[in-house]
Structures are given as structure tokens and as C-alpha cells.
C-alpha positions, -999 to +999 in steps of 0.1 A: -194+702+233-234+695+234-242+681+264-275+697+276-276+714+311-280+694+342-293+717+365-285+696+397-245+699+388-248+735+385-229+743+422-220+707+427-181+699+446-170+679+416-136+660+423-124+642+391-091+620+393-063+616+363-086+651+351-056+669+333-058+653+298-074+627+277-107+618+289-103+634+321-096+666+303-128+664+287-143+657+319-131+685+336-145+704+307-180+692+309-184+697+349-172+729+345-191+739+314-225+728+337-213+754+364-201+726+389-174+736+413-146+714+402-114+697+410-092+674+393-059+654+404-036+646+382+010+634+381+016+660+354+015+694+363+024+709+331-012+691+314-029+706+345-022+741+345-022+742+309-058+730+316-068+756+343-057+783+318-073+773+288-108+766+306-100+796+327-103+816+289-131+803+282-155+802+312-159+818+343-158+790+364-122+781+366-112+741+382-092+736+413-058+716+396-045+697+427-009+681+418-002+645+430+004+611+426-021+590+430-004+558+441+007+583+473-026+570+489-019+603+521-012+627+487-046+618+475-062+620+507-045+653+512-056+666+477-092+656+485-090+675+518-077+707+499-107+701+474-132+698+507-115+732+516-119+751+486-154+737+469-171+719+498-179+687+507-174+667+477-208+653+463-197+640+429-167+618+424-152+606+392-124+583+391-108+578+359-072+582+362-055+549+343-026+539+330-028+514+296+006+502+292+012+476+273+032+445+286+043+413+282+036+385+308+074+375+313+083+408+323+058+414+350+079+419+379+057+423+417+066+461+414+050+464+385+020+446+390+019+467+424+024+500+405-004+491+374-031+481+401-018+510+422-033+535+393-057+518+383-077+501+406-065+512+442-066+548+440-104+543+433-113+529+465-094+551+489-110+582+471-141+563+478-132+562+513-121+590+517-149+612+499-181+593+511-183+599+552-193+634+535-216+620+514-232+601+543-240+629+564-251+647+533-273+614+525-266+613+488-235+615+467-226+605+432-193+579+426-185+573+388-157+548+383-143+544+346-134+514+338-128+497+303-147+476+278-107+460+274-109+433+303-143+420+279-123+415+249-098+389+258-068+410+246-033+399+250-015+430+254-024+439+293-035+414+311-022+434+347-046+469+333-075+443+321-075+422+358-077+464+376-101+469+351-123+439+355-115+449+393-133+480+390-166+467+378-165+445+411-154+471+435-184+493+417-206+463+426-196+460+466-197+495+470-231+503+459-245+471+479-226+491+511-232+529+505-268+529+487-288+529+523-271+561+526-282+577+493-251+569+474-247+558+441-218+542+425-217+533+386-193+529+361-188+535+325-167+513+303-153+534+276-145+513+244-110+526+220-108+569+221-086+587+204-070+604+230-035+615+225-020+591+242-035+565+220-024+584+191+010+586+199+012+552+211-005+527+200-028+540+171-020+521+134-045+521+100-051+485+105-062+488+143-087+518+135-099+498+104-101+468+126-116+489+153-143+503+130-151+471+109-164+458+149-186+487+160-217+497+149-210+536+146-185+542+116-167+564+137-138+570+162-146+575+193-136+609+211-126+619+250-161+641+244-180+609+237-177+600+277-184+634+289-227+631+281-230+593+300-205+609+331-228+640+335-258+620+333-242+591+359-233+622+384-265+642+380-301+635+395-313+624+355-298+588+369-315+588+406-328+550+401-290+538+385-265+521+412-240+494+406-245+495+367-216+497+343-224+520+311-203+506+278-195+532+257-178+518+225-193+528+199-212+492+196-186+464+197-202+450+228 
């Protein structure tokens, strides 16, 4: 992974949701390669230790793997407070946990709706909340939302995950109008289709990726380690001017 060095994250309290695979995995990966002190949350506790062990091989800094789920909003508060404990106040925070499932309209119950938006849109703002009275008495702090370029493209397949998605941009938008006289940034980055494992397993066919690369610009699939660069850059000092902007990411389809 060739992401340069940031020397501002070197040290950093780094607190990444939903960091245990996937993107996130490659997340947790790139904070910790630049020497940041970090923690990631994530529902599957086999994905994060396996993490914490394969990173702890191969660097010195080892993350903090903190095991919840994140619709419990008190377990995420309590997992940020172990995180404050262990690696300081937290001064960059990325939200990325998600879940894609696909759905159809008729069998959208209010429980599901409740559980989708749950993951994917409310957990942001209470680790918002919960992370930034630090970051105010600090006077700076870095928020990274992920959201996705899917609530752009008029797709059929999840409309709940599209509306959270579209959410995100708007809650990125509010928040850095109400925490940037303190030094706070909040962005966003809109990833397009990865090939995370997930995807693979899922929802992956020959004529989506064909489909897929017929649209972008870059003749390529897009990796997890394609989001790590614009994250570290969004967290570190490179993007002091940058609040409330959402970074697309997808290869060139937008």
C-alpha cells in the first residue's frame, strides 16, 4: 500500500467504525501504517481479531479492536470512551461502517427501515456527538463520513441504504456549518463499486463488472485500498481548507 506519509497522523487517536473488514479493514491498515494510534469498532469479532493479529505481524503499532454493535447507540458511546482511555482524546474520526443489502420495496417492514438507517446513517451522528466535545476543547478535529456514489445512480435495488446514504452527505453538510468555528472539519467520501469480499460473494456477476467498467473512466476494479489515500488525506492537515465536501471515488462514472 503506497500512500505517502502524513506526518500530522503519526500519533493521532484514530477511531474508525465498521474497521474489521472491507474497506474499513483497509482503513485500519493505512492509519496504522502512518503510525496513528488506532481504534476500530466493528459486530464481528472473529474479522476483528483476525485483524489485530495480522497487522500486529506486520507493524509495531498494533489497533485497539473494540467489539460492538453499532445500532446499540450506549455500546458505541461506551466503545468510544474505552478508545478515549487507551489512545486519547479522539482527533480523527472515520465512519464507515454500512450495510448494502439489497431489498425490495414491498418487503420493507418499519423494523427494517429502522435497522438499515440504524447502521448506516445514525450511528454516524452519535459518534459525532459523542467524539467532538473533545475535539472542541482541543480546537480541531478531523470527521470523515463514507458515504456512497449509489444514492447518485438512481438504482432500484436499495432505496432504504441509498436515502441513509443521500443522508450522510446532508448530515456532513449541517455538521461542518455547526462544528467549523471550533476547528472541526467534517467531509465525506463517496466510494463508487469495490471489490470487497462482500461484494464478491454477493452480488458480483461478469456482466455487472463489464457494465461497471464500460461506465468509468479507469479500466479497472476498484479496491478497499483505493479509499485509503483520499481518507488519510481528508484526516490529515494536507486538507486544512476542505469542510463539508464529499470526495467521489469511483473510478470516473460520476
Amino acid at each position: 500500500m503506497t500512500n505517502g506519509r502524513f506526518a500530522d497522523l503519526e500519533g493521532a487517536s484514530v477511531l474508525i467504525t465498521g474497521g474489521g473488514s472491507g474497506i474499513g479493514a483497509a482503513l485500519t491498515e493505512g492509519f496504522v501504517a502512518q503510525g496513528a494510534r488506532t481504534a476500530f469498532i466493528d459486530i464481528d469479532a472473529d474479522a476483528g481479531q483476525s485483524l489485530v493479529g495480522r497487522l500486529g505481524a506486520a507493524h509495531d503499532n498494533v489497533p485497539l479492536f473494540l467489539h460492538a454493535d453499532l445500532r446499540d447507540v450506549e455500546a458505541l458511546r461506551s466503545s468510544i470512551a474505552r478508545a478515549v482511555e487507551s489512545h486519547g482524546p479522539i482527533s480523527v474520526l472515520v465512519n464507515n461502517a454500512a450495510w448494502d443489502d439489497r431489498h425490495e420495496i414491498e418487503d420493507v417492514t418499519p423494523e427494517y427501515w429502522d435497522r438499515n438507517q440504524a447502521i448506516n446513517l445514525r450511528h454516524q451522528f452519535f459518534a459525532i456527538q459523542a467524539v467532538t466535545p473533545d475535539m472542541k476543547k482541543a480546537g480541531r478535529g478531523s470527521i470523515v463520513n463514507f458515504t456512497s456514489t449509489s444514492y447518485m445512480m438512481n438504482l432500484g435495488t436499495l432505496p432504504v441504504y441509498t436515502a441513509a446514504k443521500g443522508g450522510v452527505v446532508g448530515l456532513t453538510k449541517g455538521l461542518a456549518g455547526a462544528l467549523g468555528p471550533y476547528g472541526i472539519r467534517v467531509n465525506a467520501i463517496a466510494p463508487g463499486w469495490v471489490m470487497t469480499e462482500r461484494q464478491k460473494q454477493l452480488w458480483v456477476t461478469d456482466e455487472g463488472l463489464q457494465d461497471t467498467l464500460e461506465q468509468q473512466c479507469l479500466k479497472r476494479l476498484l479496491q478497499p485500498e483505493d479509499m485509503v489515500g483520499p481518507c488519510l488525506f481528508l484526516a490529515s492537515g494536507a486538507s486544512a481548507g476542505m469542510t463539508a465536501q464529499t470526495m467521489i471515488v469511483d473510478g470516473g462514472i460520476q
